[in-house]
C-alpha positions as CSV (number, residue, x, y, z in Angstrom):
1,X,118.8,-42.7,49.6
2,X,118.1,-45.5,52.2
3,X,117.1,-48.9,52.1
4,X,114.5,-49.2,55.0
5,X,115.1,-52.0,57.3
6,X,112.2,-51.3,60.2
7,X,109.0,-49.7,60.2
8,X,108.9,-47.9,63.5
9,X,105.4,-46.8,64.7
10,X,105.8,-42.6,65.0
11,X,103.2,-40.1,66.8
12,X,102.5,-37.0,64.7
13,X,101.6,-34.1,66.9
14,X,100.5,-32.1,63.6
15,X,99.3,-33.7,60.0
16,X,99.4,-32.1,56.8
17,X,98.5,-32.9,53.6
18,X,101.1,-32.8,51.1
19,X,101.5,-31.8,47.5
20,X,100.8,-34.8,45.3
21,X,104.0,-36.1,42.7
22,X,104.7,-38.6,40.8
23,X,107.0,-41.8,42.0
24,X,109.0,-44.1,39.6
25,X,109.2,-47.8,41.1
26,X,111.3,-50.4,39.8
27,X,111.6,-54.0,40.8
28,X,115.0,-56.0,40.6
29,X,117.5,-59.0,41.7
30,X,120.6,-58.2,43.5
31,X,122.8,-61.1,45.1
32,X,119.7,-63.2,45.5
33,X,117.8,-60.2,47.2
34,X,114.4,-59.3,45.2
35,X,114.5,-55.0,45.9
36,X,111.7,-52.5,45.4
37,X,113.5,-49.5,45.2
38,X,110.7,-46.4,44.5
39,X,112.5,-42.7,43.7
40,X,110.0,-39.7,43.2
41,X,111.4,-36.5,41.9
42,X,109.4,-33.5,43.6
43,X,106.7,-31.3,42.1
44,X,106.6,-30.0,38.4
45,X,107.9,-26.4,39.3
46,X,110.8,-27.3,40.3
47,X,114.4,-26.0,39.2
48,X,115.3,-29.0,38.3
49,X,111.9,-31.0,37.5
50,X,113.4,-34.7,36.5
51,X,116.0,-34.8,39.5
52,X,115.3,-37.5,42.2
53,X,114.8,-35.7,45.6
54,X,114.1,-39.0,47.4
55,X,115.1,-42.8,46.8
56,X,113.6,-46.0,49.1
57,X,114.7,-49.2,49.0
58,X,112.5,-52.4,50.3
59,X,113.8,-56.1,50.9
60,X,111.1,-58.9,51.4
61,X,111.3,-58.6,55.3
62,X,110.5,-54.9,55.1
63,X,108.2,-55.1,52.5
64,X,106.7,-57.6,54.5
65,X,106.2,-55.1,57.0
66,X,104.7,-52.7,54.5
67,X,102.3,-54.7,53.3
68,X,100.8,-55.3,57.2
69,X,100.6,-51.5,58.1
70,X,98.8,-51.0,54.8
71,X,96.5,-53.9,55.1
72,X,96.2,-52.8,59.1
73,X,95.2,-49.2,58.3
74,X,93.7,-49.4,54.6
75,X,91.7,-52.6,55.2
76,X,93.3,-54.0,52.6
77,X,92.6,-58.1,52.5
């Protein structure tokens, strides 16, 4: 569980694709801070399928950042 403060550009030596899952975002107010905070739970075989495995946090500078790595590599406009 982390809120993400920098986007650091990463080289991958290796890519693979991984098992698609479902993520629950939710958008909210906190000390005068808008958060995205998005938590997805793993696949659909696991033990325990409804248990968050992972939990991200965005403020407006990093989902700034976000926004131009997508638009950079999607082509987003």
């Amino acid at each position: 569980m982390a809120r993400i403060d920098t986007f650091v550009p990463g080289m991958l030596q290796r890519m693979t694709l991984h098992d698609p899952i479902d993520a629950t975002y939710f958008t909210y107010e906190l000390d005068g801070r808008r958060l995205l905070q998005i938590n997805t739970s793993g696949r659909k075989d696991r033990e325990v399928p409804d248990k968050v495995s992972q939990s991200i946090q965005l403020d407006q500078d990093s989902a700034a950042q976000l926004f131009t790595i997508l638009k950079d590599h999607f082509g987003f406009k």
